[in-house]
Structures are given as C-alpha cells and as structure tokens.
C-alpha positions in Angstrom: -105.9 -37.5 25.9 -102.9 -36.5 27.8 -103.6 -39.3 30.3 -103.3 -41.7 27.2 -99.6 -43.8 27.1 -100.3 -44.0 22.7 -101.3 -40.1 22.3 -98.8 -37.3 22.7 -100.8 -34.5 23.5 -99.3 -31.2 21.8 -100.3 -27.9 22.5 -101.0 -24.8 20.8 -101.2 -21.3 21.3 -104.4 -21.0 19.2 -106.9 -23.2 17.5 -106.4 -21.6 14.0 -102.4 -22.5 14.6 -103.4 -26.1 15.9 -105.3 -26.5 12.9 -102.6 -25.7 10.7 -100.2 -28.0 13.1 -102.7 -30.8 12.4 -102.6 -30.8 8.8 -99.1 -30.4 8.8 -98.5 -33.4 10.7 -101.4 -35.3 9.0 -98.8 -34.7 5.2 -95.9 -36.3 7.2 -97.6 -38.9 9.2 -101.2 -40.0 7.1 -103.7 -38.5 9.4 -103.9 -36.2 12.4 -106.6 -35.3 15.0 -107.3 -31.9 16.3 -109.4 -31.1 19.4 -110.8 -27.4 20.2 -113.6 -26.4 22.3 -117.7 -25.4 21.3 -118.0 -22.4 19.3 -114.8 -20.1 19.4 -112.8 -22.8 19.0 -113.7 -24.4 16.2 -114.6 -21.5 14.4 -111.1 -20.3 15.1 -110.1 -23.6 13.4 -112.5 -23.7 10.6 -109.9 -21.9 7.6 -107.3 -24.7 8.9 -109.7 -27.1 8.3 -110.7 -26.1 5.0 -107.2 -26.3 4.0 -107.5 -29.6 4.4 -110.1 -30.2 2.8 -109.1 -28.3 -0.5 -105.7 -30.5 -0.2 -106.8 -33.6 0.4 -105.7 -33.8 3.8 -107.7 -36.1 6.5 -107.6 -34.4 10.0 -110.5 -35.3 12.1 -111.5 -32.1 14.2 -113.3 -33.0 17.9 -115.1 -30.6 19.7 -115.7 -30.7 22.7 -119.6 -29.5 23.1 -121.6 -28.9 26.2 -123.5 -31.8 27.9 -126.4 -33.2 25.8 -129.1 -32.2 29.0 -128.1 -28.7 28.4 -128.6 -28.5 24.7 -131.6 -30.4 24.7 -133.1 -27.8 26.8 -131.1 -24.8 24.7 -129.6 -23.0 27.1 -127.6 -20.2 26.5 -124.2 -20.9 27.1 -120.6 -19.4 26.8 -119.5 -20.0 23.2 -122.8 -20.1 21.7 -124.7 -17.5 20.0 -126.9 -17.2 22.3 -130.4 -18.7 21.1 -130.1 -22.0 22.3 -129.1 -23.7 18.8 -126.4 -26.3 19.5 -125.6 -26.8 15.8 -124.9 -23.9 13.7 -121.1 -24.8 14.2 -121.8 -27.8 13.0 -124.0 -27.0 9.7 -120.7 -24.8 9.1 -118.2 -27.4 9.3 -120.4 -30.0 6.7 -118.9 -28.6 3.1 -115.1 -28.7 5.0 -115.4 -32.1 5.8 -116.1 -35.4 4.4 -117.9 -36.8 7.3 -119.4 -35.6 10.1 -121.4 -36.8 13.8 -122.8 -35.4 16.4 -122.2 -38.5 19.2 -124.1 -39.7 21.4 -124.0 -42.5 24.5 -125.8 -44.9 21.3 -124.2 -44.0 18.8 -120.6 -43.3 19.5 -118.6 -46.1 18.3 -120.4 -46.5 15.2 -120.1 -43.2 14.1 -116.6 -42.3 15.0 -115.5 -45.3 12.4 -117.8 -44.2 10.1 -116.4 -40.5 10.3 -113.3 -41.8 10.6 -113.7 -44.5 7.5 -114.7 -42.1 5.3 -112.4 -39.1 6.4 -109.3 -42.1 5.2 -111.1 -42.7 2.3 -111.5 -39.5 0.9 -108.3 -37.7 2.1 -110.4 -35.1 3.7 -111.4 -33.9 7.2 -113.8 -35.2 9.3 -115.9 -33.7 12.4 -117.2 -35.1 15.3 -119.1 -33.0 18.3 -118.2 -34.9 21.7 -120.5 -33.5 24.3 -119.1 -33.6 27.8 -121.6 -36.2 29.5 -121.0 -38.7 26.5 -116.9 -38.4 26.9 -117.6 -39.7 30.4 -119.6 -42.6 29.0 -117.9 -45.8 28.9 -117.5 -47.0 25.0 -117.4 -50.4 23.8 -113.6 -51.0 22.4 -113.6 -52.1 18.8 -112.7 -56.2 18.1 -110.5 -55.6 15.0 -109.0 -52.7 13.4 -110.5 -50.1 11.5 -110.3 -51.2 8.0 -111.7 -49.5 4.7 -111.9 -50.7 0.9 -110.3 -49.2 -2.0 -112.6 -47.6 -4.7 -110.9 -49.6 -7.9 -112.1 -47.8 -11.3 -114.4 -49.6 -13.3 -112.9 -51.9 -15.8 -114.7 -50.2 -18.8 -113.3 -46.7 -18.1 -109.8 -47.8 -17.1 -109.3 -49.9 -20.5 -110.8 -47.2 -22.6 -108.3 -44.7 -20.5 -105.6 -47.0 -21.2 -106.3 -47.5 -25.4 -106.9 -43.4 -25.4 -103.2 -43.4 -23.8 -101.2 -45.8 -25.8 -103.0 -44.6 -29.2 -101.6 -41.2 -28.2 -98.4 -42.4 -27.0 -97.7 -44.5 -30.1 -98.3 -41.0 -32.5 -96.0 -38.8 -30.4 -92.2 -38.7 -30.2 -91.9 -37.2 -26.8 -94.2 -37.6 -24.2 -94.9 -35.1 -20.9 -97.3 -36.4 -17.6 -98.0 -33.8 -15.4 -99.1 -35.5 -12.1 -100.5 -33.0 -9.4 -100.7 -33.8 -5.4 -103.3 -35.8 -5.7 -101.0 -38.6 -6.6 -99.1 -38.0 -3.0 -102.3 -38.3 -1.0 -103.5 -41.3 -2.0 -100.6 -43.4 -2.3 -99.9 -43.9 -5.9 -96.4 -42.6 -6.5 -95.0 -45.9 -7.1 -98.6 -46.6 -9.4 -97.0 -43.4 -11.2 -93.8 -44.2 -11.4 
C-alpha cells in the first residue's frame, strides 16, 4: 500500500479510530478501505464497522491474517485465542458486512470483486482475510473495470406505489415527504428531488 503511486496510505493511532476514519471518508468520497492486523485488530475495528453497516456505508475491512501453512496446521499464534481456530474473527465480522472471503492463491481475484461488488451494491461493509503468503502471490490484474448492475423495482410494485401516491396526493391539500439517509447513500437525491 504505501509503495502504491494511486493509494495514499493514512495512518491511525488505533484500529477502532481508523475505522471510524474509514467510514468517514467512505460519506465524502463513495467508498473507503481499512486494513488492520489478525485478531486485535480487527476486533478493535469491529464497532466502526458496524457503523457502517447500520448506515449504509461500504468500507471494505482487510486483515492481514497469518500464512495459510500455519493455520492449516492451527498453531497458536499471537492475536489468536489460542486453540488453533483461524476463523472466529471472521464468523464475527459476517452480520457487519455484506460480503465476506477468506482469500486464497485460487481464489483471490474472484473473490475480492465479488466482496467488493456486493459491498457497492448494498452500501455496506465488506471483509476480506489476506493471509501473508497469498499477499506475496502474484494476482492476475483485472481486463475491465469493476462494474455492477442496478437492482430496478419491479414494474408491478412501482406502478401500484405510484397510483397509491397520486390517489393520495390528489385528496390532500398539502403534502409532507420525509426522506431519510437512505436517499444520500444510494444516489437518488436528484430521483427525489
């Protein structure tokens, strides 16, 4: 990352405060990442995180796990709980995100655009667990850009929302729309308007 000429690499003095950084950036700019370490670090982060989640807010969250070799054989590590599990971190991180993928040397690429489709998508965080011996594995670079698709409402629903509307607008005199954030973070203000 900080070697990287289109990623400015900003630090923090704690995970829980660059997880709050990362969602704050990710309302001004569309989307943020946030990278902490295995275990502490991501725990740290997790009440950041589900934030995010509860606003709508996509930050993807990397950890940076030990090497595969060593969780395959379980050992006990610093920043684990000590009985050779590699996942419990992640389990906890599944209802504060919209994605998630543990990546591996096969399936890296894939799965950081799905977790990364999705987490766009849905407005909401997404988690990926990088183990050490896979960031040193060279990745295929995508062709094209990451592109996703709209969800459009049915036609059905939206035409029977739309009489339901303009039967009650025609019987009142004065009309109210309360609009919450939602509107914001998926781009229909001017839709609104």
């Amino acid at each position: 990352v900080i070697d990287s000429p289109d990623i400015c690499w900003v630090g923090c003095a704690n995970e829980l405060n660059a997880s709050y950084a990362a969602d704050g950036y990710a309302r001004c700019k569309g989307f943020a990442a946030l990278l902490t370490t295995f275990g502490v670090g991501e725990l740290s982060a997790m009440n950041g995180i589900a934030g995010s989640y509860a606003e709508h807010v996509p930050v993807l969250h990397i950890v940076g796990a030990p090497g595969t070799a060593a969780q395959q054989r379980g050992e006990l590590l610093h920043h684990t709980l000590g009985d050779g599990e590699f996942r419990h971190f992640y389990h906890m991180s599944e209802p504060i995100t919209a994605a998630q993928a543990i990546l591996t040397e096969q399936n890296a690429c894939y799965e950081i655009d799905r977790v990364l489709t999705t987490m766009l998508r849905e407005r909401r965080p997404g988690y990926l667990m990088l183990p050490a011996d896979v960031a040193k594995k060279a990745a295929t670079p995508p062709v094209n850009a990451l592109t996703f698709r709209h969800v459009h409402a049915d036609a059905a629903c939206l035409k029977a929302f739309r009489d339901a509307a303009e039967s009650k607008l025609a019987m009142s005199k004065r009309t109210a729309l309360l609009a919450d954030f939602l509107v914001l973070r998926h781009g229909m203000k001017h839709a609104l308007q």
